[in-house]
N, C-alpha and C positions, 0 to 999 in steps of 0.2 A: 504494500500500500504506500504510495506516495505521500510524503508527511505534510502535515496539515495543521495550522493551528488549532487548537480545541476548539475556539468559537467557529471560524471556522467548517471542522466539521459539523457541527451543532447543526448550525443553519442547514445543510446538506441533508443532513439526518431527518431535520425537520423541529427537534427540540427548542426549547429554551431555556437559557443556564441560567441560574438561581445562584445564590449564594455559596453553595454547597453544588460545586461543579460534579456529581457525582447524582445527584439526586434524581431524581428519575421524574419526569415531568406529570405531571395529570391529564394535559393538553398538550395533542401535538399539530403542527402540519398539515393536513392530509396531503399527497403531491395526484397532483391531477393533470399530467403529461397533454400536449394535447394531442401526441398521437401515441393511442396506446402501446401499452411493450415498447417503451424506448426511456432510453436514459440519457439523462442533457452532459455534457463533457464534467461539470463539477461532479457530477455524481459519479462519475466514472473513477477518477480522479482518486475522490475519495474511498472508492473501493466497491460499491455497488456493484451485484453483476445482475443479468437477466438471466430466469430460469425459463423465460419464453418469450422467445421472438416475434410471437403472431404469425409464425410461419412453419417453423420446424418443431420438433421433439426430443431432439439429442439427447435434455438433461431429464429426462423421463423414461421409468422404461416399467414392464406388467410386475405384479406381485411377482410372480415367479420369473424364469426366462429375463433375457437378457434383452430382448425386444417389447418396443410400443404394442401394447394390447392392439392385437389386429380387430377388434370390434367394442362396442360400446364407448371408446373414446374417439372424439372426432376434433378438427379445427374448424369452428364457423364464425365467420365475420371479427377474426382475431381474438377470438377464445378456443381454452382448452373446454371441450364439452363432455359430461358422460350422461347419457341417454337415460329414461326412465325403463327400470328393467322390468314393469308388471309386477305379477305376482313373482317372478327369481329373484327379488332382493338380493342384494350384492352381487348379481349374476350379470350385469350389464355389459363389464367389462375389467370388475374386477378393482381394487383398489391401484392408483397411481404411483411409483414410486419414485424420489429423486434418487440419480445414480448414483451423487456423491452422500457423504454420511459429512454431517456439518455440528461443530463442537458448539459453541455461543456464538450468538448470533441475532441479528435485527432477520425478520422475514416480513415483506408486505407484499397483501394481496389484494383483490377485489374481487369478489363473488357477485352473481346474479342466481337465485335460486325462483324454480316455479313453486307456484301457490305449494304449502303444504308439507315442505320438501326434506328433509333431512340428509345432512352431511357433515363434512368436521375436514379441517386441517390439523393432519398427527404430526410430532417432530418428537424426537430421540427417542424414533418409533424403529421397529426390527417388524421381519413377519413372524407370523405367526400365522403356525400349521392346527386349524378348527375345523371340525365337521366337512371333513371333504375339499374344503378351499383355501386359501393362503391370503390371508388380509394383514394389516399393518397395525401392530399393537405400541402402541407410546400415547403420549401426555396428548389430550386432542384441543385444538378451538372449536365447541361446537357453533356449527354451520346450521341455525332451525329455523322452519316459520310458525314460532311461538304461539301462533292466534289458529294455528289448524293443525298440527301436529301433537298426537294425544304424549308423544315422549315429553314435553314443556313439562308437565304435570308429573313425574314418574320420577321414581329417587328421591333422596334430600331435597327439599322445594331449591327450586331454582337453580339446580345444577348440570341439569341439562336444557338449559335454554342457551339460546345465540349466544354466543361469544363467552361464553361462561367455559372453565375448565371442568370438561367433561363428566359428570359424575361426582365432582368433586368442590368445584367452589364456583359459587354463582358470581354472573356478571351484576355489577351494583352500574348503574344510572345507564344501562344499554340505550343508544336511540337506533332504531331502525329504521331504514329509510325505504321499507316496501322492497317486495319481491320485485317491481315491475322496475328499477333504480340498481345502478350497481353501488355495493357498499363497498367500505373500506375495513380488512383489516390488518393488525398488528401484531405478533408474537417478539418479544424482545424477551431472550434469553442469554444473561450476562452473570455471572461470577454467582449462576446458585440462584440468581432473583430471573424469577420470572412475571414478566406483565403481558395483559390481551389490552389492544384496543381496538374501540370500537369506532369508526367515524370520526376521530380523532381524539376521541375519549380512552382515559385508561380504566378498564374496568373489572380488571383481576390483578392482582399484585400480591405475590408471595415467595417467600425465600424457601427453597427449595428442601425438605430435611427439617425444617424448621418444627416448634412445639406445632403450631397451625400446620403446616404438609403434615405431620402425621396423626394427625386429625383426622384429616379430609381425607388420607389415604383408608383408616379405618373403618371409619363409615360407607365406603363406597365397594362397588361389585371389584376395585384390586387388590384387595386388602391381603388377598393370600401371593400375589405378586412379589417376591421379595425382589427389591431394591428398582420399583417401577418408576420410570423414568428420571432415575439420577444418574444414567448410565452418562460417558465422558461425552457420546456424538452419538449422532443416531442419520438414520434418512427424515425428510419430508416425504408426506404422504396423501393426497388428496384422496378424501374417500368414494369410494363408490356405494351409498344408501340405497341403490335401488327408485334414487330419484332425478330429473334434470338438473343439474348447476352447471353454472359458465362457470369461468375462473378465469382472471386477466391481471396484465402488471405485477408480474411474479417476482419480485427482488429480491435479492438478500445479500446483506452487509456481513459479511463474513466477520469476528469479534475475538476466533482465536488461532494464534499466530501460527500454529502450526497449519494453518491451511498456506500461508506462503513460505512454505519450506519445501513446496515438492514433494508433498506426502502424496499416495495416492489412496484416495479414500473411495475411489469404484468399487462395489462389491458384486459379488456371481450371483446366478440367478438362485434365485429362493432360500437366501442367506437368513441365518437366524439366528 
């Protein structure tokens, strides 16, 4: 990464530094390119990369195998797309993987979901071999439409709604901005703290290990998971729910330095 002053990067990132240049903002940003999937030279600069171009798939590939799901994921109109599977839930095309495995890290995204829809962005997710198929098990942002999806209501109140970590700790001041709208969001995983935002709100914030994470890990269906998602990197992983969502302006600010040492963090098909 090219060096940078803190402020700086800040601006880039999208934050704003407080007293305590460490502090994790409440409010950020949103960036809103005006052509999707593309990053302005600052942001380059500063280390950003694309995990999609609006054109190709390189840094994706199926649960299993080493190749793009030859069916249920599509490119339209500069989104990564997966199909509504009917009644074969997760069967569409399967969950999304990214090739590389990514330690801490900023990741921003934008989702468009149809009425109803359930999905989740996983990260220092691995697969995982259930019931016949291979999907991706780590810490999720769940991806829901809260006002028609009977999961809202299901678990610890409020922990499987939008933007909330999965199962586990609910989103506090979520706005959503309709199915028919692309939303923004934010996963910032840095030194142990992990934040979701929402539309430029932060609205999950917890230290990883912490009295609170094992809390939250207790009360929820990982509780017998030993050591779930503290692992050091893991993949990103768009899910496949069995419903439509786009997904576009896939970023990520890579946070730990051994990604610029020439590690190679590609993994083989159906790695676990």
């Amino acid at each position: 990464m090219r060096s940078l002053s803190l402020a700086a990067l800040a601006a880039i990132v999208g934050i704003t530094l407080t007293a305590a240049a460490d502090d994790r903002p409440a409010t950020i940003a949103v960036p809103r390119p005006a052509t999707p999937n593309t990053l302005t030279d600052a942001e380059r600069a500063a280390g950003w990369r694309l995990l999609f171009d609006g054109r190709t798939t390189d840094a994706w590939r199926a649960a299993e195998g080493a190749a793009f799901p030859e069916d249920g994921w599509s490119i339209e109109d500069d989104a990564l797309v997966i199909r509504e599977a009917g009644v074969l839930e997760f069967r569409a095309g399967g969950d999304l993987f990214s090739r590389e495995r990514f330690g801490d890290f900023v990741f921003d995204f934008e989702f468009r979901m149809s009425p109803g829809a359930n999905s989740g962005i996983k990260y220092r997710a691995e697969a995982q071999h259930q019931m016949g198929y291979v999907h991706g098990l780590g810490c999720e942002f769940q991806i829901l439409d809260d006002a028609r999806h009977p999961d809202a209501d299901r678990g610890r109140p409020g922990t499987r709604r939008l933007a909330g970590l999965y199962d586990m700790i609910a989103a506090q001041d979520a706005t959503f901005l309709g199915t028919d709208a692309w939303n923004h969001g934010r996963i910032h995983l840095e030194k142990g703290r992990l934040s979701h935002y929402l539309n430029g709100t932060r609205v999950v914030d917890v230290q990883i290990d912490s009295p609170a994470w094992r809390r939250a890990i207790e009360g929820s269906k990982f509780a017998d998971r030993e050591g779930y998602c503290t692992g050091s990197r893991g993949h990103l992983v768009l899910q496949d729910h069995g419903d439509t969502v786009r997904f576009r302006n896939l970023r990520l600010l890579p946070l730990d330095p051994r990604l610029e040492e020439g590690d190679s963090l590609e993994s083989g098909p159906g790695d676990s």
